[in-house]
C-alpha angles and dihedrals in degrees: 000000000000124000126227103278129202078014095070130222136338092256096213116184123202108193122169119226086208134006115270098026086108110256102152092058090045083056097047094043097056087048091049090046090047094047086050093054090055098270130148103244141194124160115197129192095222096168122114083232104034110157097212110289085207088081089074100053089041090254109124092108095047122115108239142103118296121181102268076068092059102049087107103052116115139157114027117333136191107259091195086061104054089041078066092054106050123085114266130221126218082257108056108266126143101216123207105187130179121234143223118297119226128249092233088047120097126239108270096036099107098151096048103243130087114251089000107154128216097198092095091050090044096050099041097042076051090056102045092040134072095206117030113178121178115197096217099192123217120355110239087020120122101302125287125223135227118051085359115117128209097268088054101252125124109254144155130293109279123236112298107345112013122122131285119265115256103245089203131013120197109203108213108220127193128210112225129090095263098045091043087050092058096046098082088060092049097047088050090060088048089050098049085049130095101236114143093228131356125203137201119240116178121199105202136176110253111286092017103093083110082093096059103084100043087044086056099047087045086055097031097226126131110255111240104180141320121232120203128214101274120188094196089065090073087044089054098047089052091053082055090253110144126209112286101027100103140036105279139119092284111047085042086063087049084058103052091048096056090052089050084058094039088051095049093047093239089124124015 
């Protein structure tokens, strides 16, 4: 499977409605699937408070650039060259984490570097690949980066060099009272955004994917997929396994979005 060429990559956003429903190994199972399809694949933590998405794909050892190294880039960059720069999984996936943040450092400063912007990262990693997914963290939190606009919604690049649209945004859902309670908002800031398509996602307890369909047509977003609670996810992280990587309920959902875009030739 080919990408989508001079056009540059499939932008794919992950934003929790609420902390805890998963969002980060949504995120990592749709790159790993897309990587596994032939696609040119980077996954990128562009959340102000991103806990470093490399954990997933068993890559926090592994020598590469993380975004603390970028807090200087500016203008137009090469995004090749940075894609050789980023740590690679066994799958394929080219992996922008964030890092830790000092204790010295204030909150909001994921790059590491006061008033560093992302957009130039964003726009050139969106060039040179053919799938970009950010995993965009929760929605009203402290201000994600990356085709996330100051208000929180999702919006368009700014002017020069701001970062890239998300093409798709898939909104992660819980299913308990607190976390329900928080997914109007949520879908509200999807809504005011300028993603080309958002999507429903809906983390359940096992048994409980009877919810999915009357939380989607309360928050009028297509349903893309549920995921229930799976105790062989953590297994397979400890074994160094990321999302996506083996036949369960989520890469399964990867799967089915992929084919949505293939189908609707909106990658090849």
């Amino acid at each position: 499977m080919g990408g989508r060429g001079a056009g540059g990559a499939a932008v794919v956003g992950v934003l929790g409605a609420s902390g805890g429903v998963g969002t980060s190994c949504v995120a990592a199972a749709l790159a790993t699937v897309a990587a596994r399809t032939g696609l040119r694949t980077v996954c990128a933590d562009a959340s102000a408070h991103g806990g470093g998405i490399d954990a997933l794909f068993d890559l926090e050892s592994r020598p590469g650039a993380r975004w603390p190294d970028l807090a200087a880039a500016r203008g137009r960059l090469d995004g090749a060259a940075l894609l050789r720069h980023l740590p690679v999984s066994a799958d394929g996936v080219h992996v922008l984490a964030a890092a830790d943040q000092p204790a010295d450092q204030p909150p909001g400063q994921p790059l590491g570097s006061e008033g560093a912007d992302p957009g130039p990262v964003l726009t050139a990693l969106a060039a040179a690949a053919d799938a970009l997914v950010l995993d965009l963290g929760t929605a009203g939190g402290a201000g994600p980066i990356g085709a996330v606009g100051p208000a929180g919604a999702v919006g368009p690049a700014t002017a020069g060099s701001g970062p890239p649209c998300c093409d798709d945004l898939i909104l992660v859902v819980g299913a308990g009272v607190p976390a329900l309670a928080r997914a109007g908002r949520a879908a509200a800031i999807v809504a005011a955004g300028g993603a080309g398509r958002a999507w429903l996602v809906q983390r359940v307890p096992r048994g409980r994917a009877d919810l999915a369909d009357l939380v989607a047509e309360r928050l009028g977003l297509p349903l893309l997929g549920v995921v229930p609670d799976d105790p062989r996810l953590d297994d397979a992280l400890a074994r160094g396994v990321p999302p996506g990587a083996a036949r369960t309920r989520l890469g399964a959902l990867a799967d089915r979005f992929w084919g949505v875009l293939a189908a609707q030739e909106r990658i090849a």
